[in-house]
C-alpha positions as CSV (number, residue, x, y, z in Angstrom):
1,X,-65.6,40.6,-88.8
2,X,-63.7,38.1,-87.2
3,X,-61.2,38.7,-84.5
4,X,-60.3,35.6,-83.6
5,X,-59.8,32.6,-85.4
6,X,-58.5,29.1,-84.9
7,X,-58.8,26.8,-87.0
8,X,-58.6,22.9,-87.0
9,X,-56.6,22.9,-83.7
10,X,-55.1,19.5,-82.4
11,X,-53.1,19.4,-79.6
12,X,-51.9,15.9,-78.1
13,X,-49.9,14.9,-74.2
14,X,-48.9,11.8,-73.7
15,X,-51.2,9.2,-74.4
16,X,-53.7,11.9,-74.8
17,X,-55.7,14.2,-77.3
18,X,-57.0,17.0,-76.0
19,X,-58.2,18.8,-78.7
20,X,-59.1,17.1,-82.0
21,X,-59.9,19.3,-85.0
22,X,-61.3,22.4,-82.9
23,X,-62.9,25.5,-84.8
24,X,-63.7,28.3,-83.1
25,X,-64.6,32.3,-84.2
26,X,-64.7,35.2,-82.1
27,X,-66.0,38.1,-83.6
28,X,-64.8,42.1,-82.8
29,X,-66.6,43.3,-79.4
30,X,-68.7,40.1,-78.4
31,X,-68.7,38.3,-75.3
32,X,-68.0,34.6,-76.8
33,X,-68.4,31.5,-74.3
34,X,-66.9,28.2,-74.4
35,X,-69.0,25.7,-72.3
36,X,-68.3,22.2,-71.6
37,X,-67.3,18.7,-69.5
38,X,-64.7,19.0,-67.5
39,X,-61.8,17.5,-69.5
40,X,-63.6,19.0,-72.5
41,X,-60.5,21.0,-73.6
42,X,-61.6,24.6,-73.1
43,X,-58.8,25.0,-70.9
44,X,-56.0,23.9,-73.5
45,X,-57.6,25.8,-76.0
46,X,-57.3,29.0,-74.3
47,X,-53.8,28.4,-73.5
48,X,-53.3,27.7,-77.3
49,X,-54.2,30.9,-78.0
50,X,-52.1,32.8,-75.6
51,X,-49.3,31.1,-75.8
52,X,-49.0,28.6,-72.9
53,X,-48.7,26.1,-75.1
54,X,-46.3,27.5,-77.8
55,X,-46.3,27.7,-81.7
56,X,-45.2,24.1,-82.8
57,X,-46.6,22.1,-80.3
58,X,-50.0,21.9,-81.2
59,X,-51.4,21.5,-85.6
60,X,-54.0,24.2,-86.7
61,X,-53.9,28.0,-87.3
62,X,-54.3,30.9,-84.9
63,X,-55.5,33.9,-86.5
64,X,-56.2,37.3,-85.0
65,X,-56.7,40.2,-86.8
66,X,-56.7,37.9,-89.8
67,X,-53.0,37.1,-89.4
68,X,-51.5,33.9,-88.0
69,X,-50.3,33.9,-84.5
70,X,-47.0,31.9,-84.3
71,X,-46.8,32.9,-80.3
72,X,-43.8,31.3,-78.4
73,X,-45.5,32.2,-74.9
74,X,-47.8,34.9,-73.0
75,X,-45.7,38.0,-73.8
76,X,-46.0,37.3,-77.7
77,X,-50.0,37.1,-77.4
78,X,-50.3,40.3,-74.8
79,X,-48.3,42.4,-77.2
80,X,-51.2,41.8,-79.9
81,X,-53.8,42.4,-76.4
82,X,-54.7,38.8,-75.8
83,X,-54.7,38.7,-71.9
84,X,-55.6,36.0,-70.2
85,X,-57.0,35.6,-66.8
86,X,-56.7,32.1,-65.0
87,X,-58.9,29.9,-62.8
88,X,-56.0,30.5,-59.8
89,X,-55.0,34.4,-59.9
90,X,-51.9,34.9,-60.6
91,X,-51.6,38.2,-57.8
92,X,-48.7,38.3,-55.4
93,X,-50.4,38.2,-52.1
94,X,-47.8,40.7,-49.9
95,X,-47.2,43.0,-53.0
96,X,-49.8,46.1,-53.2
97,X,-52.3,46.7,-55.7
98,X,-50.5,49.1,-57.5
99,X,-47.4,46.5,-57.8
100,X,-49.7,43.3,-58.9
101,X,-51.2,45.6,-61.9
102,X,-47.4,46.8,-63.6
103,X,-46.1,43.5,-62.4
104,X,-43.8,42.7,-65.9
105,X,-45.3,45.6,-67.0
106,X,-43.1,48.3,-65.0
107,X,-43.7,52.1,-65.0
108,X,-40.3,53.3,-65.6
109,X,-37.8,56.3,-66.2
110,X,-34.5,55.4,-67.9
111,X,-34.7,51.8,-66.5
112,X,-35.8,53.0,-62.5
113,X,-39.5,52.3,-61.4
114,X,-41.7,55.3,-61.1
115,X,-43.9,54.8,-58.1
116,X,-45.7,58.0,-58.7
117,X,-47.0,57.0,-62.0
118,X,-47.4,53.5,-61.0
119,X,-50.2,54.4,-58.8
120,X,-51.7,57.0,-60.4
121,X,-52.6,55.0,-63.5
122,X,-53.6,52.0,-61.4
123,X,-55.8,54.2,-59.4
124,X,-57.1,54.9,-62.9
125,X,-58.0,51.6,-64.2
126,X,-59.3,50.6,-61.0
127,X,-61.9,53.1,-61.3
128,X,-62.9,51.5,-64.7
129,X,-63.5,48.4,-63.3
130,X,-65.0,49.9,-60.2
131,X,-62.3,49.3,-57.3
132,X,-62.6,51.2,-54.7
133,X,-59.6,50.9,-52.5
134,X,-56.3,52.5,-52.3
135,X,-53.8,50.9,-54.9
136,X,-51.0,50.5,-51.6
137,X,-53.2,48.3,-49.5
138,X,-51.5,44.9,-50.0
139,X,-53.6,41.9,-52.1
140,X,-54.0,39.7,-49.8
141,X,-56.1,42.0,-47.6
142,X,-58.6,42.4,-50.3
143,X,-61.8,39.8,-50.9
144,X,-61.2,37.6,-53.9
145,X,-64.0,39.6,-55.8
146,X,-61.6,42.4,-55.7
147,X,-58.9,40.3,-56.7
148,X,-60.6,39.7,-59.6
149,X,-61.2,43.0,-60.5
150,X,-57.4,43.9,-60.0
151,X,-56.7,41.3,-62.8
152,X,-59.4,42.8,-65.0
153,X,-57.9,46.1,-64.3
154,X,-54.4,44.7,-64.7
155,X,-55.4,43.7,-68.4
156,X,-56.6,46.7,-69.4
157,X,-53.3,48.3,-68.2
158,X,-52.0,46.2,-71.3
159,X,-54.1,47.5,-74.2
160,X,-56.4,44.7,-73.9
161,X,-58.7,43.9,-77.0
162,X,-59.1,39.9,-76.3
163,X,-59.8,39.7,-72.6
164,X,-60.2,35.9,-71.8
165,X,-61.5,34.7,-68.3
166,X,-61.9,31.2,-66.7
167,X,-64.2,30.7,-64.3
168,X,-64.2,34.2,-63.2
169,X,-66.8,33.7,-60.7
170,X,-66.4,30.2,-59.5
171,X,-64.8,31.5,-56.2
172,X,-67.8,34.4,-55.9
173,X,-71.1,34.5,-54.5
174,X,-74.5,35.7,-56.7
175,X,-73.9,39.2,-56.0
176,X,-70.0,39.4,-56.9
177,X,-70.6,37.4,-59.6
178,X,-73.4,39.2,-61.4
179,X,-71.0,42.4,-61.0
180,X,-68.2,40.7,-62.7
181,X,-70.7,39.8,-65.8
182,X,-72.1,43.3,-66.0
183,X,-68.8,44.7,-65.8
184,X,-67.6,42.9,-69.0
185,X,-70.9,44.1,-70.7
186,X,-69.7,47.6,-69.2
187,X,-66.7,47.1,-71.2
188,X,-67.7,45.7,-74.3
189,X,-70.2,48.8,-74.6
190,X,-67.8,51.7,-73.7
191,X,-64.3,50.6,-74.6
192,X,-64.9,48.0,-77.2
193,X,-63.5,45.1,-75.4
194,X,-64.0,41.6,-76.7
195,X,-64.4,38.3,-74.3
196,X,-64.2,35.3,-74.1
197,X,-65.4,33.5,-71.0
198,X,-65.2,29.8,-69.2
199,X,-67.5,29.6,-67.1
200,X,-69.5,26.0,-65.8
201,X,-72.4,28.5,-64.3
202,X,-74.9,28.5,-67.1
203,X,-77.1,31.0,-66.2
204,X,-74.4,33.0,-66.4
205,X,-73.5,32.2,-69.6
206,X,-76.8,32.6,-70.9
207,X,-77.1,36.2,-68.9
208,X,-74.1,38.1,-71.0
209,X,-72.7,35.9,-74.2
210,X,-73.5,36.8,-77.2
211,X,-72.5,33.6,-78.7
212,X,-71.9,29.9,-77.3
213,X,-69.7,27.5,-78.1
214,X,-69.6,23.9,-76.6
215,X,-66.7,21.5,-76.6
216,X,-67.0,18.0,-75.8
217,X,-64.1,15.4,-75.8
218,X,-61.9,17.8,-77.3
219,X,-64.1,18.3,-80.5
220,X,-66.2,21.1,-81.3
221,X,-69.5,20.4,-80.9
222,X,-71.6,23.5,-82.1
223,X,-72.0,27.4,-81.6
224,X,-75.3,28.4,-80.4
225,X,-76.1,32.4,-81.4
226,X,-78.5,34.5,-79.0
227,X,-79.9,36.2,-81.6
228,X,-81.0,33.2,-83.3
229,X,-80.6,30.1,-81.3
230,X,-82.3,28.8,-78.1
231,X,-79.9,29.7,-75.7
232,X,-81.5,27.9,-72.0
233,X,-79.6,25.9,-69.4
234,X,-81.5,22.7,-70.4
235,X,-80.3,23.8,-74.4
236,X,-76.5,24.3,-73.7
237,X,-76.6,21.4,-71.2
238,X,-78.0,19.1,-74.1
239,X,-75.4,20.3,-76.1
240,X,-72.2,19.5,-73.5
241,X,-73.5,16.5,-72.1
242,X,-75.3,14.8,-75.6
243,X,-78.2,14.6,-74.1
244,X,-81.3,15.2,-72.2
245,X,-80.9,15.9,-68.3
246,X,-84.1,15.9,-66.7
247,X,-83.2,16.6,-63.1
248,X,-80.7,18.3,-61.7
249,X,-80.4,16.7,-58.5
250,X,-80.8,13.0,-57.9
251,X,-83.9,12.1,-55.9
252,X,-82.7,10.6,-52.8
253,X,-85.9,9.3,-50.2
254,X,-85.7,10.2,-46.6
255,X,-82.9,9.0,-45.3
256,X,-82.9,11.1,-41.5
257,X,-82.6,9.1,-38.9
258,X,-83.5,10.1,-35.3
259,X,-80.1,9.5,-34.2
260,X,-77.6,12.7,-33.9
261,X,-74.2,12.1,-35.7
262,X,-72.8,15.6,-34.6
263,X,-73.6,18.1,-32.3
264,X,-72.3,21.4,-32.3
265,X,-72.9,24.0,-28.9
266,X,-72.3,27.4,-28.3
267,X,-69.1,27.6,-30.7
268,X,-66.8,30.3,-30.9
269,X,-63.7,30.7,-32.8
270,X,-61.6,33.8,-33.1
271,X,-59.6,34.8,-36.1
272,X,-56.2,33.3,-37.3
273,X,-54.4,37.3,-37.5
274,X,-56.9,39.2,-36.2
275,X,-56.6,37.8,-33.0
276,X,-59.7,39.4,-31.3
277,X,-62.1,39.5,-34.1
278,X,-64.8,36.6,-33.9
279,X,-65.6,35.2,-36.7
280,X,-68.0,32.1,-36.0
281,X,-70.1,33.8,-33.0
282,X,-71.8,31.5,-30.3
283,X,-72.9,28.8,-32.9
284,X,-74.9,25.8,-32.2
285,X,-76.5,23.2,-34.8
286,X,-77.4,19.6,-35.2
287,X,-77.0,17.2,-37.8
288,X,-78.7,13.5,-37.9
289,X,-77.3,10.3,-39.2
290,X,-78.5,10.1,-42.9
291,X,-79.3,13.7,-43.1
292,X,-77.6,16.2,-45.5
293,X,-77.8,19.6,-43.6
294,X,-77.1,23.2,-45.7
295,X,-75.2,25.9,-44.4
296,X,-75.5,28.5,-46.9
297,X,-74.3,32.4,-46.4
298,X,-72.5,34.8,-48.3
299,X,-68.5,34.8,-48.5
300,X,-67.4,36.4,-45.2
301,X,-69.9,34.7,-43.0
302,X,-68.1,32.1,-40.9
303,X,-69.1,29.3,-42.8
304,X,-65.6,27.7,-43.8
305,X,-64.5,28.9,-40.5
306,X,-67.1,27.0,-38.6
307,X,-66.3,23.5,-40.3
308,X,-62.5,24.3,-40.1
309,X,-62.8,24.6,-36.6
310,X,-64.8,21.7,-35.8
311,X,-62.5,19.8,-38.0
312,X,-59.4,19.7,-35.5
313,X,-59.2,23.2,-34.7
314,X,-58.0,23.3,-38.4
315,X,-58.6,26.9,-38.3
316,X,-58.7,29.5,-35.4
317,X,-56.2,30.7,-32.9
318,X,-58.5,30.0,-30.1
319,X,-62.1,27.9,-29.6
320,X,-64.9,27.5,-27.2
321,X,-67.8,25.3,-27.4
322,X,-69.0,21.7,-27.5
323,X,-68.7,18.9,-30.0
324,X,-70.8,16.0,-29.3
325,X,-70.4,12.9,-31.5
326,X,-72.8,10.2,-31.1
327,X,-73.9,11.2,-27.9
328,X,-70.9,11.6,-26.4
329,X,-68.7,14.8,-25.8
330,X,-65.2,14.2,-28.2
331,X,-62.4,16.7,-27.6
332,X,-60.4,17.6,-30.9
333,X,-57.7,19.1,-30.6
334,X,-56.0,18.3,-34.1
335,X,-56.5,16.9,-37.1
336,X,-55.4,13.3,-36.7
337,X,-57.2,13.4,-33.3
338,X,-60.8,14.3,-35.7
339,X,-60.0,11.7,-38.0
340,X,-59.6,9.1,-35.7
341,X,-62.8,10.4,-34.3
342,X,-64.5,9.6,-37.6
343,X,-64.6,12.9,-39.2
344,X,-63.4,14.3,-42.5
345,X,-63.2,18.0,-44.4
346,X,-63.8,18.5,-47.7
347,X,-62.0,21.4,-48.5
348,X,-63.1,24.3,-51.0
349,X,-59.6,24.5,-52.6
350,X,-58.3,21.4,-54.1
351,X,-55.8,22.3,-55.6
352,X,-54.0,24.2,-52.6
353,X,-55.3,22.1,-49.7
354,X,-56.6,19.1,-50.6
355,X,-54.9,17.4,-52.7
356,X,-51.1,16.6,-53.3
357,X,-51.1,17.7,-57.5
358,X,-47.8,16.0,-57.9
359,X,-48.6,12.2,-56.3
360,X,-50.8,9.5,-57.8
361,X,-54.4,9.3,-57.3
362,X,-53.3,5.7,-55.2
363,X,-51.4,8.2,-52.8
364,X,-54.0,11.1,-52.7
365,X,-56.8,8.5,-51.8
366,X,-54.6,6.4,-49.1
367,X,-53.0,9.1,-47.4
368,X,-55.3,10.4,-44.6
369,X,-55.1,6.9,-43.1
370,X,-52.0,4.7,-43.8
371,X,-52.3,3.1,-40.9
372,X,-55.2,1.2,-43.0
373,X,-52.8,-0.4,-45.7
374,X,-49.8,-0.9,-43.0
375,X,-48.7,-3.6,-41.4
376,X,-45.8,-4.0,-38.7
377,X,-44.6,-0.5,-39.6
378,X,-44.4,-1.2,-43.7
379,X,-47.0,-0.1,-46.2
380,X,-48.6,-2.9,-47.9
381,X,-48.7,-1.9,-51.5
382,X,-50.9,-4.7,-52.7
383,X,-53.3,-3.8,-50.1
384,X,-53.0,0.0,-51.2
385,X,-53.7,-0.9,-54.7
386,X,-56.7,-2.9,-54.1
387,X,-58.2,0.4,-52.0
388,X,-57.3,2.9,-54.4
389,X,-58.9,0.7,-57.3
390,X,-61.8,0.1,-55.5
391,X,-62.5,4.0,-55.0
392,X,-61.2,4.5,-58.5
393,X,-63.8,2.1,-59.8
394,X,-66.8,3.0,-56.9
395,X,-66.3,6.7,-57.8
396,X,-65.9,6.6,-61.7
397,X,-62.9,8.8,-61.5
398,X,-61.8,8.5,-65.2
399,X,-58.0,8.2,-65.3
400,X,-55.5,5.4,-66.8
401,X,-55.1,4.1,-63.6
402,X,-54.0,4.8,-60.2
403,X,-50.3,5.4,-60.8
404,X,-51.6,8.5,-62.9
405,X,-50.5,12.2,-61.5
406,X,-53.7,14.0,-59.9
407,X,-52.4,17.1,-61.6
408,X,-53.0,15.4,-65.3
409,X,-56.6,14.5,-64.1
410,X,-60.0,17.3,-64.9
411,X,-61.1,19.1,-62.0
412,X,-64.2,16.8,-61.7
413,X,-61.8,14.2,-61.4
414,X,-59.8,15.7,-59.2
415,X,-62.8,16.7,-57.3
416,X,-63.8,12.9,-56.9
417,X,-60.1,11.8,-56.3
418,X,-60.8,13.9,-53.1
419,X,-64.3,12.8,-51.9
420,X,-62.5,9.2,-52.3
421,X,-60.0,10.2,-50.3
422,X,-62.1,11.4,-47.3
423,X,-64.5,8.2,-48.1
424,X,-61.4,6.1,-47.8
425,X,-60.9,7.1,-44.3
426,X,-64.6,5.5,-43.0
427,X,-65.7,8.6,-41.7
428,X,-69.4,9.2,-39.8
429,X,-69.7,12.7,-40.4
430,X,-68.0,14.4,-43.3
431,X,-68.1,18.3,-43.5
432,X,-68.4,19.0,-47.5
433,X,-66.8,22.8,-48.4
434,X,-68.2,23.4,-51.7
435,X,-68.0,20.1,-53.1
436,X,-68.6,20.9,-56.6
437,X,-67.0,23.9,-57.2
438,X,-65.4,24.3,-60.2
439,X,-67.0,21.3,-61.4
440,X,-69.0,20.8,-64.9
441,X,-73.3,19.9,-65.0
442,X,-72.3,16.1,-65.4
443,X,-69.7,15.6,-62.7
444,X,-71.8,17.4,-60.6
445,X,-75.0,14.7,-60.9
446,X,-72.1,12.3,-60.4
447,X,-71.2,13.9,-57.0
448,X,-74.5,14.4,-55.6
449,X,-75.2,10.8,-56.2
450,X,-72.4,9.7,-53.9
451,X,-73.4,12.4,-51.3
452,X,-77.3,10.9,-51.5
453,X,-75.3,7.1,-51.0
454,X,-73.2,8.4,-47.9
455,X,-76.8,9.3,-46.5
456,X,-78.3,6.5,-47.2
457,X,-75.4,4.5,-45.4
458,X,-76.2,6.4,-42.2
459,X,-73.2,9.4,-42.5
460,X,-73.9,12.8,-41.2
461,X,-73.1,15.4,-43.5
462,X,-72.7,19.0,-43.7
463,X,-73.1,20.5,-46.6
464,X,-71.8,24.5,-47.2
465,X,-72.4,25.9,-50.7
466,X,-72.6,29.3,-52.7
467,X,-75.2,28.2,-54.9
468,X,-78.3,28.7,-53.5
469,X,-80.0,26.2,-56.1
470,X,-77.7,23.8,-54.9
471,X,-78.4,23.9,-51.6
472,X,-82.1,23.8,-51.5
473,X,-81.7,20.4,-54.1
474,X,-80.2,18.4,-52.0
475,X,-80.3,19.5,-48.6
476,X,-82.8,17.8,-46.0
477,X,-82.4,20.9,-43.3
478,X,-80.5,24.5,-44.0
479,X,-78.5,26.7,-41.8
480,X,-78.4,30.4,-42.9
481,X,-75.1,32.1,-41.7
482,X,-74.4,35.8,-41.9
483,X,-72.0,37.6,-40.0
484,X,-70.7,34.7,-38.2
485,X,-74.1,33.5,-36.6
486,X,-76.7,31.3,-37.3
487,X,-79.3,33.6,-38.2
488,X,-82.1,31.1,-40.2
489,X,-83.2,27.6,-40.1
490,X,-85.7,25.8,-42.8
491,X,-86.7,22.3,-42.8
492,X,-86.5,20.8,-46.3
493,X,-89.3,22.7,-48.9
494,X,-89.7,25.6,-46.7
495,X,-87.1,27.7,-48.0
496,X,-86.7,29.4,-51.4
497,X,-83.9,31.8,-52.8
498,X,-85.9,34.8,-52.1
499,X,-86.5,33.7,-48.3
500,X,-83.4,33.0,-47.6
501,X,-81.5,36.1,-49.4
502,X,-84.6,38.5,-47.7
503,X,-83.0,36.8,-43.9
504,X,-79.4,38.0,-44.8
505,X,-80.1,41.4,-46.0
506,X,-82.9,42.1,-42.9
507,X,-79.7,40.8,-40.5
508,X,-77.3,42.6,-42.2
509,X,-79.1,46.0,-41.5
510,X,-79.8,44.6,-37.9
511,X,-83.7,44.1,-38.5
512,X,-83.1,40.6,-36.9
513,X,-81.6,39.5,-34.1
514,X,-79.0,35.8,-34.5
């Protein structure tokens, strides 16, 4: 039987459809995916259903439980035990545990709080879900894996029966990730739970869903069924994009050349609160002009840290070490100092530190060097235009045009408003922090393309990923980080997954030395 329906949604912005006609079913105690493009709509269709977008503004039916669902906003769909879990957790950082799970949904006594109860029964769904910390410690001294799990274990504290997740694991590495898919197999089995999850990780999709469905351009494309239906990467991938993809990563010839664009000696950085802790330990690496170097380790091991760091002192409260930039020794003490120096930071989090949500792609893309479309003091709007056009154009970033807010645009979109932005600003070396996270199968190709041009023009880059598949595609030499150090190197080819993971785990248990 049928749990969820919705039926012929439609739901239009300004001078856009997002969804046109969508059907989807979710049937009692499945795990149910919805794949797609970025800008595909899965998105708006989930907030449809719990209410983000309210009864009236959208045409269709919602049915759950076989009656229509005129919700008005999220309290209307969690009363009925739709609970949804966004892309950017909604946890209060400096409030505990215990707080962040009753948040709105107080434990209370004739209208006063009861602490007692209120973490004893969050101590109770976090051992569902497999927490293991004290529900007083404060959120924002927790990993984002166990962030995730709090919101897992928040939405069982409401009754859940539709539990829907997107990207649940785009911030996590293998590991985390796989225990955030077998938990909601965990919870499908013993408590009956039903899911719906967003995810652009295919494998992962194809690891715990019971049943598939695609969206593409706001229309429903198809539902594939495990028990019946070919349910590969390559299968869903045909399905999202419309049609074949025969390589993952763009072949790119070698483009190292003998010069070195950055090198990095004997760097130390201590942490930002944590004042004596190191957390990028006596590090040293080289990266050539035209060469894309890897630094892949798991979450924890220095490897944002590191590029922070180099990037201006961007992070760290204090450094030691050499930087050596063509040849020469360069001193960077700030951020404006590094650009000027020719080098730019892709950051892992758009949304929070990269971009400006609120401004126009023209602004994003202009605004790490003004000084470029200025002229006796004045910006030169013309000559502002004409740049942000011609990275609007050079980088395919589909929008109406350059006045358009960044915040209206998909994340692969926003994802390239950024790399234009840091291409704007004529860098040599440009250290790249997960580039295409949170970014769909298509946009990714796209992205990957403009990293293989950017080596072919000569730039040093430095590449740091989770996804080990990923790294070994397009990388020309890899780093493996653990712990803070530089614990591996492999020269394009030499590495696989199972070499690289086997070096962690050995240095981990102190088998190895850095």
């Amino acid at each position: 039987m049928a749990l969820l329906e919705m039926r012929s949604i439609t739901k239009e912005f300004p001078g856009v459809r997002a969804l046109d006609n969508v059907n989807i079913s979710v049937e009692e105690g499945e795990i149910h995916a919805l794949v797609g493009e970025n800008g595909a709509g899965k998105t708006t269709l989930m907030n449809v259903l719990s209410g983000v977008h309210p009864y009236g503004s959208y045409s269709g039916d919602v049915l759950f439980d076989g009656k229509i669902c005129k919700h008005q906003g999220i309290k209307d769909s969690e009363r009925l035990g739709i609970v949804i879990i966004h892309q950017e957790l909604a946890l209060v950082p400096y409030l505990s545990i215990g707080e962040n799970m009753f948040l709105g949904n107080e434990q209370q006594r004739r209208g006063i709080i009861d602490w007692d109860q209120t973490y004893r029964k969050a101590e109770e769904y976090m051992s569902i879900v497999g927490l293991n910390e004290n529900p007083r410690t404060l959120v924002k001294d927790v990993s984002v894996a166990k962030q995730q799990l709090i919101e897992i274990a928040k939405a069982l504290a409401k009754n859940v029966r539709l539990l829907i997740l997107d990207e649940p694991t785009s911030s996590l590495n293998e590991t985390e990730s796989k225990k955030i898919l077998d938990l909601l197999l965990t919870l499908r089995r013993e408590k009956g739970i039903t899911s719906i999850i967003i995810s652009h990780k295919l494998n992962e999709v194809a690891y715990c869903a019971d049943r598939i469905t695609i969206l593409r351009d706001g229309s429903t494309v198809e539902t594939l069924d495990k028990r019946v239906d070919d349910i590969s990467e390559e299968r869903i991938i045909r399905g999202m994009v419309g049609r074949e993809m025969t390589e993952r990563f763009p072949h790119r010839p070698n483009t190292v050349r003998d010069e070195v664009g950055l090198e990095v000696r004997n760097f130390t950085v201590y942490h930002e609160q944590f004042t004596e802790r190191v957390v990028v330990d006596d590090v040293s690496l080289k990266v050539h002009k035209g060469e894309v170097v890897g630094i892949y380790g798991l979450i924890g091991s220095g490897r944002t840290e590191l590029a922070m760091s180099i990037f201006g002192q961007a992070y760290g409260t204090r450094t030691s070490g050499i930087l050596i930039k063509d040849g020469k020794t360069v001193e960077l003490p700030s951020i404006p100092k590094a650009i000027e120096a020719g080098l730019s930071y892709v950051t892992e989090d758009r949304k929070e530190s990269g971009l400006l949500l609120g401004s126009s792609v023209m602004h994003n893309i202009t605004l790490p060097r003004m000084d470029f479309v200025s002229k006796n003091g004045r910006i030169d709007r013309d000559l502002e235009r004409k740049y942000a056009e011609h990275y609007r154009e050079a980088l395919d970033i589909k929008a109406p045009s350059i006045e358009q807010l960044v915040a209206n645009l998909s994340g692969g979109n926003q994802q390239k408003v950024l790399l234009g932005k840091w291409i704007y600003s004529q860098p040599d070396v440009l250290l790249l922090d997960e580039p295409t996270r949170g970014v769909d199968v298509g946009a990714k190709y796209e992205i990957y393309q403009i990293i293989n041009d950017l080596a072919q023009q000569g730039k040093s880059i430095l590449f740091i990923s989770s996804e080990l598949t990923e790294i070994l595609g397009m990388c020309d030499r890899i780093y493996v980080m653990n712990e803070g150090q530089i614990i591996a190197e492999f020269q394009r080819g030499e590495a696989t997954q199972e070499e690289i993971m086997n070096r962690i785990m050995q240095h981990s248990k102190g088998e190895i030395g850095a």
